[in-house]
N, C-alpha and C positions, 0 to 999 in steps of 0.2 A: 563537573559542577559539584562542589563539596556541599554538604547536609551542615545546618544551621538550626541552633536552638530557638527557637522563637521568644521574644523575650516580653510580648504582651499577649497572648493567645485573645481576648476578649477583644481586642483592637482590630486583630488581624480578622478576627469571625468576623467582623462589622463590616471592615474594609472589603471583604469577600463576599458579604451578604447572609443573612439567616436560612435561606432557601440552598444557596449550595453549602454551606456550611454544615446542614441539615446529615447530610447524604454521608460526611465523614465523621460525623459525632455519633451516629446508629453504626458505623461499622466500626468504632473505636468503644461503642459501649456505655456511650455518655461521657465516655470521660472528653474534656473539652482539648487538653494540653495533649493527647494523644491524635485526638480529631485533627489539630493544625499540622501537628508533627507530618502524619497521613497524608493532608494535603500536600504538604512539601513536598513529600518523596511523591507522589504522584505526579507533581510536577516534573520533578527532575529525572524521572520514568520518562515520563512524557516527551521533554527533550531528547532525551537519549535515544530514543526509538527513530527521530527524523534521518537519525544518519544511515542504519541498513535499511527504514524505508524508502528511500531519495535511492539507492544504490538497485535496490529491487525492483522499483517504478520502472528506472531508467534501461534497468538491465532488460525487462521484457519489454515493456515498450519497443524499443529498440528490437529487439529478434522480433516481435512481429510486423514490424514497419518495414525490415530486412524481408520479410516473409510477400507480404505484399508489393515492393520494387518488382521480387522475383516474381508473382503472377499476372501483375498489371502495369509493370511498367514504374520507371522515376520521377512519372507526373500519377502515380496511384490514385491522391486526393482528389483530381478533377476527373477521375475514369466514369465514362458514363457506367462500364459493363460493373466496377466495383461499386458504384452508388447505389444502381438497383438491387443488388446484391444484400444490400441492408433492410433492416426494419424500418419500418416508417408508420411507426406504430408504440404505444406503451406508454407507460407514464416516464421511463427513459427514452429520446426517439433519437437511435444512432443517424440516421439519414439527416437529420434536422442539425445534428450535434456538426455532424462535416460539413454540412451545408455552410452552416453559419461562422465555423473555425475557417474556412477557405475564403469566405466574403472578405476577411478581414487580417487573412497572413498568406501574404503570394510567393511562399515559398514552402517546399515540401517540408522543407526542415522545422519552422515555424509549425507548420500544421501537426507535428509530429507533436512539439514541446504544448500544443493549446489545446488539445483534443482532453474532452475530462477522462481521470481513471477507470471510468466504467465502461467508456467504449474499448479501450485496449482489454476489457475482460471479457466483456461479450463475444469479441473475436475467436475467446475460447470455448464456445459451445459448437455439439453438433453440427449445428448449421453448416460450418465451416469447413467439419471433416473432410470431406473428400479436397475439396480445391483447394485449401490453403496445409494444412497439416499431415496428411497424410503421405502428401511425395514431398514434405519442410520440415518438419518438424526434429527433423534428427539435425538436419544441419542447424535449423534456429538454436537449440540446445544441444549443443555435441557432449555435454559430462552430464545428460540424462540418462538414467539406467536403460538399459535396451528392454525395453517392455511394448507393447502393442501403443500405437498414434493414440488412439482414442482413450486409452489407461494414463497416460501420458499428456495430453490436451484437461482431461478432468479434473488431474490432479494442481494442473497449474493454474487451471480456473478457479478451483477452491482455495487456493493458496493466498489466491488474489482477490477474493470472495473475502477472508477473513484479513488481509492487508489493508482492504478497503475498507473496512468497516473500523480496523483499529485507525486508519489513517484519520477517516473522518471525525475518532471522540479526540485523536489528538490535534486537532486542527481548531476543537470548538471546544478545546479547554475542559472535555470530559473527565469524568472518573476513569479510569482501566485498571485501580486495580484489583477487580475483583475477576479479571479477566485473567488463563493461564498466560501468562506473560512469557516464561520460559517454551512454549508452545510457539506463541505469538515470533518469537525470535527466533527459533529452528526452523521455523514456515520459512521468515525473510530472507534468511539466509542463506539456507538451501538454495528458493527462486532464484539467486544471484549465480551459484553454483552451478548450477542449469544451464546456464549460459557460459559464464567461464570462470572455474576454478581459482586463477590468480588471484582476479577480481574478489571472490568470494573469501580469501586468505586475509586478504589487506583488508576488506571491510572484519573480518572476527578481530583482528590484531588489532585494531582502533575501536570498534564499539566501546559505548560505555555503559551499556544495559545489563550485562552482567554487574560488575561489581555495586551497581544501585540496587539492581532484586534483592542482593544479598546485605542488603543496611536497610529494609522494610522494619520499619518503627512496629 
C-alpha cells in the first residue's frame, strides 16, 4: 500500500472529524499537513499488521484446539467434563462464550473459527497447567525454546495479551502509533514460530510492516 500526499489536509480533517483529528494534530505539533500525513501511515500501519496478525490468531488457536482433541476428545466443544472446566464468571464468561458459539455452528471446526480471541488466551493461564500444557505444550509448539510448561504457557499468554489488544485498536480504526510497533511485530511473529518455523519464514518474507515503520512521516 504506497504512501500518498494529501492534497487538501482541511477536507480530509473534516471528512475524518475534529475529535479524531484531534489526537494526530497534538502528536504532529499542531502542524495540520503533518497531522493527516500521520493519519495515513497509521492507517497503512494498520493494514499491514492484519496479515502476521490472521497468521498468529490462527497459528495458536489451532495448537490449542489440537491441545484440547488430545484431552477431551474430537467433539471437545460439547464435552460436559471441558465445560465445567471453564469460568462462568467475569465480565469475559468463557463457559457462556462456548455455550453460545456451539448453539449456533455444529461443527468442531466452526466452533474453532467463532469462538472470540480471548477465550483462546485465557486457555493460557494457570488454570490449565497441569491438564492441558504441561503433558501438550511441547508438542502444540515444537520450535519453542525448551524452557519449563509454565515459562512457556506465560509467555504465549502475554504475547496474546498484547495481540489482542493491538488487534482490537486495529479493528476500530485506532491510533497505534504511539505504540512500540517493531515490539508489536516480534511478538507476532515469534507466536507463529512457536508453532512452525516454515510458516513463520513465509509470513516475515511477505509482511509489509516493516518497510511502512520505516516511511513514518
Amino acid at each position: 500500500m504506497p504512501a500518498a500526499t494529501p492534497t487538501n489536509d482541511a477536507e480530509i480533517r473534516a471528512t475524518l472529524s475534529a475529535a479524531r483529528s484531534g489526537t494526530y494534530i497534538t502528536a504532529a505539533g499542531g502542524d495540520h499537513v503533518r497531522a493527516v500525513e500521520l493519519y495515513g501511515w497509521n492507517a497503512r500501519v494498520s493494514a499491514a499488521f492484519m496479515v502476521p496478525a490472521h497468521f498468529a490468531e490462527i497459528a495458536t488457536r489451532n495448537a490449542a484446539a489440537d491441545v484440547l482433541e488430545l484431552v477431551y476428545g474430537p467433539l471437545w466443544p460439547w464435552s460436559p467434563t471441558f465445560e465445567a472446566s471453564l469460568p462462568d464468571n467475569g465480565r469475559y464468561n468463557p463457559r457462556r462464550d462456548l455455550q453460545n458459539t456451539r448453539q449456533w455452528n455444529q461443527t468442531t471446526g466452526k466452533v474453532i473459527a467463532e469462538l472470540k480471541f480471548v477465550f483462546w488466551q485465557k486457555l493460557f493461564t494457570q488454570r490449565y497447567e497441569i491438564r492441558l500444557w504441561q503433558p501438550h505444550i511441547a508438542g502444540a509448539f515444537p520450535f519453542a525454546p525448551n524452557i519449563p510448561s509454565a515459562t512457556l504457557r506465560d509467555r504465549i499468554y502475554q504475547d496474546l495479551d498484547a495481540l489482542r489488544h493491538l488487534r482490537n485498536r486495529l479493528a476500530h480504526h485506532e491510533p497505534v502509533f504511539a505504540r512500540n510497533l517493531h515490539d508489536d511485530l516480534t511478538r507476532t511473529v515469534d507466536l507463529i514460530e512457536l508453532r512452525n518455523r516454515s510458516t513463520a519464514i513465509w509470513v516475515r518474507a511477505m509482511e509489509d510492516v516493516t518497510p511502512v515503520l520505516a516511511e513514518r512521516p
